[in-house]
KEKE-3310 file (N, C-alpha, C; in steps of 0.2 Angstrom, whole numbers, plus 5000, padded with zeros to 4 digits):
npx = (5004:5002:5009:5007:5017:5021:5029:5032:5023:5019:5003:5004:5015:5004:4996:5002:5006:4994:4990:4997:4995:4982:4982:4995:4984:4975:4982:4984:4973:4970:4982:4978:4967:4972:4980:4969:4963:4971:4980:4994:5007:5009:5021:5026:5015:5018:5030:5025:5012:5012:5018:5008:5011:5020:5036:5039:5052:5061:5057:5052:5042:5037:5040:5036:5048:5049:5047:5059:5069:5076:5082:5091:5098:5104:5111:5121:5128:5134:5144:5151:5156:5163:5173:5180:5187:5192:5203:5208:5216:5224:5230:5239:5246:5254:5260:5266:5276:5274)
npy = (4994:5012:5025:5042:5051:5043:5031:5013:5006:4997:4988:4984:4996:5007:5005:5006:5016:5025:5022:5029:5040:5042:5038:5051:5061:5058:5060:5072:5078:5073:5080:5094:5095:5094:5107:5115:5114:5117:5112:5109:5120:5131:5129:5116:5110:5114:5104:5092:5089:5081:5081:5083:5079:5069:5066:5062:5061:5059:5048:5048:5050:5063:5062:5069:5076:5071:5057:5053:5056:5044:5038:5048:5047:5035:5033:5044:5036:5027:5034:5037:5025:5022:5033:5032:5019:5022:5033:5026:5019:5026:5033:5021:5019:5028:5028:5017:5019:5020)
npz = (5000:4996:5005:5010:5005:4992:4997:4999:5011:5026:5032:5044:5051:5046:5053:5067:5066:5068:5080:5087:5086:5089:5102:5106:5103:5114:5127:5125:5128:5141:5146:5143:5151:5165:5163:5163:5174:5183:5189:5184:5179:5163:5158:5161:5156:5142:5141:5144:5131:5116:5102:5088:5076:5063:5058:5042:5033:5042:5047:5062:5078:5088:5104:5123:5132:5145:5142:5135:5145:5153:5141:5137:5149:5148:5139:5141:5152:5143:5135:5145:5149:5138:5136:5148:5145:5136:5142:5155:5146:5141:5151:5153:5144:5143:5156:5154:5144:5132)
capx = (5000:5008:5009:5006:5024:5023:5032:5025:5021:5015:4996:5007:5016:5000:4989:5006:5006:4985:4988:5002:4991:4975:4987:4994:4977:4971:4987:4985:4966:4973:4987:4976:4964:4978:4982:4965:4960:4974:4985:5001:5009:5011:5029:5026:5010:5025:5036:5018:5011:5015:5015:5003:5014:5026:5040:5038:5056:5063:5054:5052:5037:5042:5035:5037:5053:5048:5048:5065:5073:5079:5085:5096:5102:5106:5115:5127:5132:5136:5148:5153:5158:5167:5177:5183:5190:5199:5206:5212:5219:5230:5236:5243:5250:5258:5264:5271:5281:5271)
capy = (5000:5017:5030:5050:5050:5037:5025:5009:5004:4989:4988:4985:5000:5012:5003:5008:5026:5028:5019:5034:5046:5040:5038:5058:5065:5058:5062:5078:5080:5075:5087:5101:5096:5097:5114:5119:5113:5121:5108:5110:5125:5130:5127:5111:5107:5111:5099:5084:5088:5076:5085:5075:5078:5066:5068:5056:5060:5058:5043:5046:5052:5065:5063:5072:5075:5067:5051:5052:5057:5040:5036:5050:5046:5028:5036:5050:5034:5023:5039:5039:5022:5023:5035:5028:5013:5025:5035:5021:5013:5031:5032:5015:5018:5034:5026:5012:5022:5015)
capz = (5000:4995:5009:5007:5001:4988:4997:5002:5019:5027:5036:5052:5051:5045:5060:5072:5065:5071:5088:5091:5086:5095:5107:5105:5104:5119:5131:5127:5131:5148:5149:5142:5157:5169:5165:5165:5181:5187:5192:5180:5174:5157:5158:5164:5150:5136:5141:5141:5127:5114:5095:5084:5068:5065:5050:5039:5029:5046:5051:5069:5079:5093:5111:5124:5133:5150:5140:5136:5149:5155:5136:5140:5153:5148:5133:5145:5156:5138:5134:5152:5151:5135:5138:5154:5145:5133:5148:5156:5140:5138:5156:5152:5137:5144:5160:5153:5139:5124)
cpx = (5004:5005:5009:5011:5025:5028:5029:5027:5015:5006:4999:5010:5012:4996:4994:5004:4998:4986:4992:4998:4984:4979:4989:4989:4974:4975:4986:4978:4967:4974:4982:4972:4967:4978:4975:4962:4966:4982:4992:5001:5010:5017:5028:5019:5015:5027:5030:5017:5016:5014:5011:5005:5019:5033:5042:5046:5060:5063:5052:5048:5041:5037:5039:5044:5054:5050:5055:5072:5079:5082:5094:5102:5108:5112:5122:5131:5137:5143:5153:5159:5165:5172:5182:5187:5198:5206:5210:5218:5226:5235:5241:5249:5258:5264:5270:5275:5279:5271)
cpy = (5006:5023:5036:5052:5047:5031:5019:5008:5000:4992:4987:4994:5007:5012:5007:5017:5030:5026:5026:5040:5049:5042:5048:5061:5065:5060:5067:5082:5078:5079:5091:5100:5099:5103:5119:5117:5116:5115:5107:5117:5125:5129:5117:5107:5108:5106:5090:5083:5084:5078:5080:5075:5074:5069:5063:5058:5059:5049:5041:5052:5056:5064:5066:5072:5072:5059:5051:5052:5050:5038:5039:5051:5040:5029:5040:5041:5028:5028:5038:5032:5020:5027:5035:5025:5017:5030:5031:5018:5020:5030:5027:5017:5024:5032:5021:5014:5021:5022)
cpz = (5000:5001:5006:5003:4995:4991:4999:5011:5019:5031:5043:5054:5052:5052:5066:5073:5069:5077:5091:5091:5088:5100:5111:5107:5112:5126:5129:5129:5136:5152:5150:5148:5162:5169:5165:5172:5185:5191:5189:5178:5167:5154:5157:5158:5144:5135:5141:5134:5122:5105:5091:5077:5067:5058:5047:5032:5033:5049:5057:5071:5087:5100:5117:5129:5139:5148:5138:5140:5153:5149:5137:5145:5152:5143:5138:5149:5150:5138:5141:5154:5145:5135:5143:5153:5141:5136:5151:5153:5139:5142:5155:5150:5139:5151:5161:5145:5131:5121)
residu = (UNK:UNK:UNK:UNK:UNK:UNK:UNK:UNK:UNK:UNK:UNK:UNK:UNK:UNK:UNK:UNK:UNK:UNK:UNK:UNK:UNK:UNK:UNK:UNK:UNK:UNK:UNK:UNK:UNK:UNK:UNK:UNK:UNK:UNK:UNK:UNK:UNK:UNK:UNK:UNK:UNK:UNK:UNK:UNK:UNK:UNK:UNK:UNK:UNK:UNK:UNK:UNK:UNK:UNK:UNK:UNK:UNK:UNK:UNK:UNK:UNK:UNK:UNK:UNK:UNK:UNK:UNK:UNK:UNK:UNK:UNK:UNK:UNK:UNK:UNK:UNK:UNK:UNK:UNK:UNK:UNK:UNK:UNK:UNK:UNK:UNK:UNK:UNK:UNK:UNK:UNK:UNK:UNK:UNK:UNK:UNK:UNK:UNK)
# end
């Protein structure tokens, strides 16, 4: 089946793309409660909301940053750990005259 783009895509993928976007819609009919009842700030309804547009040249749907924040994290300690090894692996090199 050919997508807006012209390209093809599966019935698995088009069904994903609605679930996120049901999905989307309805999280943000929450949030916007939330800030109307008063119980979040607008600062704080930014960072929920969940945009309902994805970029389909991109391929990736954006949500909002509370959700990633543990990605991020896991990524800083990957770096963290890398780096370590490399660090390690100099002093060596330097201690032992290499």
């Amino acid at each position: 089946m050919l997508g807006k783009d012209g390209i093809i895509v599966s019935l698995d993928e088009r069904e994903r793309e609605k679930r996120a976007a049901r999905f989307a819609q309805m999280w943000n009919v929450i949030i916007t409660s939330f800030r109307e009842e008063d119980l979040i700030d607008n600062r704080e309804m930014d960072l929920l909301l969940v945009p309902y547009c994805k970029d389909r040249e991109l391929d990736i749907f954006q949500w909002p940053p509370f959700l990633l924040a543990s990605k991020v994290a896991h990524l800083a300690l990957s770096v963290i750990s890398v780096l370590t090894i490399f660090v390690d692996s100099a002093v060596y090199c330097l201690s032992a005259g290499l």
